[in-house]
C-alpha positions in Angstrom: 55.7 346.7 21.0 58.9 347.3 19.0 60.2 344.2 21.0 57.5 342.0 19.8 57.7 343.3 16.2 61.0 342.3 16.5 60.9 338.9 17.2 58.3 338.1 14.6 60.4 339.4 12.0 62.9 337.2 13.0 60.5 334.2 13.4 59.4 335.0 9.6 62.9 334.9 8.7 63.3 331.8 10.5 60.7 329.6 8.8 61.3 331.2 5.9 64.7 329.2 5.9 62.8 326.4 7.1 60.1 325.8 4.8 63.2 326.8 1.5 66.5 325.1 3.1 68.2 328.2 2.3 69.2 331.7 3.5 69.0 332.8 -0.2 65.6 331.5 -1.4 63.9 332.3 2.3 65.2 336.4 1.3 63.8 336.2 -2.1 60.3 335.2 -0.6 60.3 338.2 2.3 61.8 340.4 -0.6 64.8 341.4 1.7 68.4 340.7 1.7 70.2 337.5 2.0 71.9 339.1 4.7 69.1 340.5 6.8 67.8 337.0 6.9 71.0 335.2 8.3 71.2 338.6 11.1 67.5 337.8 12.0 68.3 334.1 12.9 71.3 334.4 14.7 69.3 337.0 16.9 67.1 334.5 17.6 69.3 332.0 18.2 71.3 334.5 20.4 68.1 335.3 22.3 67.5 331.5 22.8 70.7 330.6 23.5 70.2 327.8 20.9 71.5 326.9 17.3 69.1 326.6 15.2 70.4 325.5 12.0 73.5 323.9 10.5 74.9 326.0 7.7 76.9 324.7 4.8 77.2 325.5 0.7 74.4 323.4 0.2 71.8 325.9 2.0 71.0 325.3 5.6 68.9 322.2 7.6 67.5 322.2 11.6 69.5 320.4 13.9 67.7 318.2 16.5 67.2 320.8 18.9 66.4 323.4 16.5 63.8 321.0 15.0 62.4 320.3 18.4 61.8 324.0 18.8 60.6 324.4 15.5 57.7 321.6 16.2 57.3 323.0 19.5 56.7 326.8 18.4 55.3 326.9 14.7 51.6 326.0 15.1 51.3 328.9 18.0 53.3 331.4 15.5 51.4 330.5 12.3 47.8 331.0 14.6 49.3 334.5 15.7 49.6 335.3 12.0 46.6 334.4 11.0 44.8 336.2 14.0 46.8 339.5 13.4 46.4 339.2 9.7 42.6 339.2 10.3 42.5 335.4 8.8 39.4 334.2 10.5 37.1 334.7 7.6 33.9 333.9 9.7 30.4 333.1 8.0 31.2 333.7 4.4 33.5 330.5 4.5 31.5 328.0 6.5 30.0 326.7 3.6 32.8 326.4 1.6 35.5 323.4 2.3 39.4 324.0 0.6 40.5 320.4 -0.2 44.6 320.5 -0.6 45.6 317.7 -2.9 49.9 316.7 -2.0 50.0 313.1 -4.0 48.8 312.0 -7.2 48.3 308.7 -5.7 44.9 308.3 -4.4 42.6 310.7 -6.5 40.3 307.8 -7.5 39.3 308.3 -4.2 39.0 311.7 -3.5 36.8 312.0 -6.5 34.6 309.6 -5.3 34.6 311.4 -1.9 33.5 314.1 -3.4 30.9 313.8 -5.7 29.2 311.4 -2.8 29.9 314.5 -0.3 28.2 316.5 -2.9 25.2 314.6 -3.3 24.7 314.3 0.8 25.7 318.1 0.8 24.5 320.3 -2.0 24.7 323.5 -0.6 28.9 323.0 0.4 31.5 324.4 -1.7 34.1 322.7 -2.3 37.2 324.3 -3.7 40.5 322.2 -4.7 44.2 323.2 -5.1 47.7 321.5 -5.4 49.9 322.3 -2.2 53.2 321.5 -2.1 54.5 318.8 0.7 56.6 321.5 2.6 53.4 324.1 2.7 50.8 321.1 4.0 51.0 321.9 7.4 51.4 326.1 7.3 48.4 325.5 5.2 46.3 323.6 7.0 47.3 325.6 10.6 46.6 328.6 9.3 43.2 327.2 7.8 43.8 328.0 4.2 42.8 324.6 3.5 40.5 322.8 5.6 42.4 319.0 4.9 45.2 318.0 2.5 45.5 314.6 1.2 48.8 313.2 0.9 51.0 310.4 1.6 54.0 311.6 2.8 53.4 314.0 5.3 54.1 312.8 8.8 51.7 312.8 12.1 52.6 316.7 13.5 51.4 318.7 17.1 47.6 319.9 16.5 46.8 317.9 13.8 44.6 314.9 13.3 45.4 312.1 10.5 43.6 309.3 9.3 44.6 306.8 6.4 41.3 306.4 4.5 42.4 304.2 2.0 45.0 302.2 -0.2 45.8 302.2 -4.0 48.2 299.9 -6.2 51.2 301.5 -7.6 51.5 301.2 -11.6 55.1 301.7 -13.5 55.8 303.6 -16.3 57.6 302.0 -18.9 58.8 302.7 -22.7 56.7 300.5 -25.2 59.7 298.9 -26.4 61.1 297.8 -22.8 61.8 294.3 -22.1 59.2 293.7 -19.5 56.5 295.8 -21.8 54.8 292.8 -22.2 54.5 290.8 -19.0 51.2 291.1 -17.1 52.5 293.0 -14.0 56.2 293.2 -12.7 58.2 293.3 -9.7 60.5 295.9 -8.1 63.1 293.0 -8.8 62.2 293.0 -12.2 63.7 296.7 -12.5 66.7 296.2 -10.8 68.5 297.5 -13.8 66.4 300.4 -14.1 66.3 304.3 -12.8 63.1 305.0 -11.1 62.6 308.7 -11.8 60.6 310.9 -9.4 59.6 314.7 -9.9 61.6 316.4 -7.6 58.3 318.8 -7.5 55.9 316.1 -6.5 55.0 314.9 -3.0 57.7 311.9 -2.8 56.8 309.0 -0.2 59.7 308.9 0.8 59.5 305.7 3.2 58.0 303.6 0.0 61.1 304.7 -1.6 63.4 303.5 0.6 61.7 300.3 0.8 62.0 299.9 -3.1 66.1 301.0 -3.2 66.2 298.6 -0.3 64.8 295.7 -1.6 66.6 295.1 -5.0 64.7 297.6 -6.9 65.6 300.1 -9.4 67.8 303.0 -8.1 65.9 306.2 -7.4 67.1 309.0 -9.0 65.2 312.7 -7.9 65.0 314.8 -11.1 65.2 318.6 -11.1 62.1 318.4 -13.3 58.2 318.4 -13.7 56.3 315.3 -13.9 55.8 316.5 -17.1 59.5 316.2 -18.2 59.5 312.8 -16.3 57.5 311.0 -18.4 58.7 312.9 -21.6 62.3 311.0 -20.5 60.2 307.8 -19.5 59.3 307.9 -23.6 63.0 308.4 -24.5 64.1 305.9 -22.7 66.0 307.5 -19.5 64.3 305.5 -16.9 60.3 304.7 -15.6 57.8 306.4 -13.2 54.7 305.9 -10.8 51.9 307.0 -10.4 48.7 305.6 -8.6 46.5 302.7 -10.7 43.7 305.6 -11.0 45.7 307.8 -12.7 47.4 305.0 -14.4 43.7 303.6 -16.1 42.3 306.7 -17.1 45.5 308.7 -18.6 47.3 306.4 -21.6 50.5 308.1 -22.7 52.0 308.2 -26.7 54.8 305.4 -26.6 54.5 304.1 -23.0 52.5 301.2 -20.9 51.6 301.3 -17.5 52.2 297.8 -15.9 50.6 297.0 -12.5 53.4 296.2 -9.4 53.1 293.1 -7.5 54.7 292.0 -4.4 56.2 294.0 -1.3 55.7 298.1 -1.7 53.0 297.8 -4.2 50.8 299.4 -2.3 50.5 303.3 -1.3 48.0 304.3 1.5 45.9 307.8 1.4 45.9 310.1 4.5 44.2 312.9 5.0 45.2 315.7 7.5 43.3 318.1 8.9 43.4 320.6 12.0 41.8 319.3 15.0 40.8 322.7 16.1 39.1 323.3 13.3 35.1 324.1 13.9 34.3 324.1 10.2 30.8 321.7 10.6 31.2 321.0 7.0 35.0 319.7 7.1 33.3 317.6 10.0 30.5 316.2 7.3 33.3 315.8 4.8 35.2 313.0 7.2 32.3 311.8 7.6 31.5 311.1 4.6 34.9 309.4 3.8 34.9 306.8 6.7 31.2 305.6 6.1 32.4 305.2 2.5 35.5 302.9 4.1 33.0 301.1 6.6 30.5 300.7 3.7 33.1 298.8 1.5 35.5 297.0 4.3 34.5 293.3 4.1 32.3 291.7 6.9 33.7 290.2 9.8 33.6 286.3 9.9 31.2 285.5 12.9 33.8 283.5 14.2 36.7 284.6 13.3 38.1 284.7 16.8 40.0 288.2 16.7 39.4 291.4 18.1 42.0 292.9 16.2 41.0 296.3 14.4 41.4 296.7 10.5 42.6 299.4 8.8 41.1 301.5 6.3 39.9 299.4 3.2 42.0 299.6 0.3 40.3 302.0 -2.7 42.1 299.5 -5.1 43.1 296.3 -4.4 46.6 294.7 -5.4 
């Protein structure tokens, strides 16, 4: 018993590190020393005959095989947890569905989704919370929330994925910028410009490598809320994004949101759930959001000579 204590202590330790890319910050979580944390993992990666990490100033990352393991081994760990830590909550919960929202892209939708869901479904409860990127999955294994929507989280082991829909990407810009007036811009157009991002927000990351790529503005992550962003979007320090139903509804004291046109304009909604998941009315919820994509995809020409599937229909389109 002492044996298997052992090792999930260290296994703790070892996501810990994982989830905060540092030795530090993991031992600040557990509450224990800096030091106990970086014994526990080269245990383990004594025991397993395997390095798990690369260590520098700069806090510590997964090599490829310690990644490999990582993806292997953390759903089974995380369902251990939960199982010893009495996590199944039974009855009391089945009525009751945790939506995790990771994106401010692609709300428009999810409200809709929900207030049709609660229509259908009266006697559900739906309960709603921000989740960080980096906690998505630990969240959603260990069935604290029932399905996340995001756009950045990857396709991982014991999980199912589904893009429900797409949404134009707006700029932020100073009211007194050059291109304040034009209709809509292009990434071109802000060649010039620093494209500020929340380092606390759920960053699709492959959208912004396609913009840096492709003669946009340069990307810069700030160390700050979105918040603070768009307070230095209104001084001048650069522009933002945000998701067209965020951008119509929200209108911000010396700023204009201009709509972007061309190549990466467009950011798609997935949601991400656990497959294992019995929940009947997480089920109903899915349900509900893909007969709203079927109900407003566009019919298919009688002869339009192609078998080839479309995706999900875009919530707004460019």
């Amino acid at each position: 018993m002492r044996q298997v204590n052992n090792t999930l202590r260290r296994l703790d330790h070892v996501f810990a590190a994982v989830d905060h890319g540092s030795l530090r910050q993991a031992a600040r979580v557990l509450r224990v020393r800096e030091s106990c944390v970086s014994r526990n993992i080269v245990a383990l990666e004594q025991l397993l005959d395997m390095q798990l990490f690369d260590r520098d100033v700069h806090g510590v990352r997964l090599t490829e095989a310690g990644r490999a393991w990582v993806d292997l081994v953390r759903a089974h760990y995380e369902g251990l947890q939960d199982a010893l830590a009495g996590g199944s909550r039974g009855h009391q919960d089945a009525k009751t569905v945790r939506i995790g929202l990771c994106a401010q892209m692609g709300r428009t939708f999810v409200a809709r989704l929900i207030d049709r869901f609660g229509r259908l479904h009266p006697d559900v409860c739906v309960a709603i919370e921000d989740v960080p990127l980096e906690q998505c999955l630990a969240a959603i294994r260990r069935r604290r929330l029932d399905i996340v929507f995001t756009h950045g989280l990857e396709n991982a082991a014991l999980c199912r994925s589904e893009i429900f829909a797409h949404e134009r990407l707006f700029v932020l810009l100073p009211c007194y910028h050059a291109l304040a007036d034009r209709p809509a811009v292009t990434w071109a157009d802000l060649a010039d410009t620093c494209l500020l991002v929340s380092g606390g927000s759920s960053r699709d990351l492959r959208l912004l490598e396609n913009i840096a790529a492709n003669g946009g503005p340069t990307v810069q992550i700030c160390r700050a809320s979105e918040a603070t962003v768009i307070l230095k979007v209104q001084l001048g320090q650069g522009v933002t994004l945000a998701g067209e139903g965020f951008a119509r509804t929200v209108a911000i004291d010396a700023t204009v949101w201009k709509p972007i046109r061309g190549q990466s304009s467009v950011s798609s909604i997935k949601a991400v759930w656990l497959e294992s998941n019995p929940k009947r009315a997480l089920l109903r919820l899915v349900g509900t959001a893909r007969n709203m994509v079927t109900a407003t995809r566009p019919p298919t020409p009688v002869n339009a000579g192609s078998t080839e599937r479309r995706g999900a229909i875009s919530d707004v389109t460019p």
